[in-house]
C-alpha positions in Angstrom: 0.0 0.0 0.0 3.3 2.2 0.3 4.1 2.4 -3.0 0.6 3.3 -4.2 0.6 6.0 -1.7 4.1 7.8 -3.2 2.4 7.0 -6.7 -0.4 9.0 -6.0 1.8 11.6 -4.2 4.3 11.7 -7.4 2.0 12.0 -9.5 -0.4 15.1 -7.4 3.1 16.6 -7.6 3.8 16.5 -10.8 0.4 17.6 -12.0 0.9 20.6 -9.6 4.2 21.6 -11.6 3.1 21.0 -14.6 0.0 24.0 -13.3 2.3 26.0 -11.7 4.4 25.9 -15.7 1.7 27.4 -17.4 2.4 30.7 -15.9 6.2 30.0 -15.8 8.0 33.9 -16.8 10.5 32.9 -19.2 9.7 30.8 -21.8 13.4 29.9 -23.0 13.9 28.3 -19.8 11.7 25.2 -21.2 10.0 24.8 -17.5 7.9 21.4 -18.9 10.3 19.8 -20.5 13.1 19.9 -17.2 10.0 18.8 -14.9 9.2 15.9 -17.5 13.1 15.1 -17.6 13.5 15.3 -14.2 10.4 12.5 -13.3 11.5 10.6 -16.0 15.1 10.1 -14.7 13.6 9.4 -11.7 11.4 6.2 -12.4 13.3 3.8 -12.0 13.6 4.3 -8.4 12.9 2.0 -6.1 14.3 2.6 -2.5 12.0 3.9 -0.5 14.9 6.7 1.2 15.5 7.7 -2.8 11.8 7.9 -3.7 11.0 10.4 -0.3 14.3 12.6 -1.2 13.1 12.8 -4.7 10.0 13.9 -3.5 11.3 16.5 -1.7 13.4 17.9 -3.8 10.3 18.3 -6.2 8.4 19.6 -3.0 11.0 22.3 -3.1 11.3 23.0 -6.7 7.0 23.6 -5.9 7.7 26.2 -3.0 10.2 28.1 -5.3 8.1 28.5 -8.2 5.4 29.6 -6.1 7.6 32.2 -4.6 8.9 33.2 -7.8 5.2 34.1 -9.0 4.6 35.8 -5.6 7.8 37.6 -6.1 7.0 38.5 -9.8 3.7 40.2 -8.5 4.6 41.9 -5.5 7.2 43.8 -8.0 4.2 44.5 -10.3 2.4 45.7 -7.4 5.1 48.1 -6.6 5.8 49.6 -9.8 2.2 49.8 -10.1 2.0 51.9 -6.8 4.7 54.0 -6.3 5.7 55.2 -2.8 4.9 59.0 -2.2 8.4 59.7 -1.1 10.6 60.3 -3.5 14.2 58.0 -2.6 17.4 59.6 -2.8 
């Protein structure tokens, strides 16, 4: 039942990559292609320590591209908004 639960997880995780691509702000950097390459290196996996850090690691790869975004929009926001002091 172990390995159908980290199937499920691997594959909610890459579904939720694959979303978070579509939005993805430079398009050179080929975002579905690396997460496709980077799941299919990864099949053939089957200790249970490798499968968890690999899931992590795409855990983390998740966080960052959601920061990025929030990043990107809290720079839009800003320029958008300018701050009534002028800087130095």
């Amino acid at each position: 039942m172990a390995a159908n639960s980290t199937r499920i997880r691997a594959l909610s995780l890459y579904k939720d990559l694959l979303r978070l691509g579509k939005d993805y702000p430079d398009p050179s950097y080929d975002y579905h292609g690396r997460i496709r390459r980077m799941f299919e290196n990864n099949r053939h996996l089957t200790n249970e320590d490798d499968i968890e850090k690999a899931l992590r690691l795409g855990d983390y790869i998740r966080k960052e591209t959601v920061a990025l975004y929030s990043l990107r929009k809290y720079r839009h926001l800003k320029r958008m908004y300018p701050s009534s002091t002028s800087d130095p």
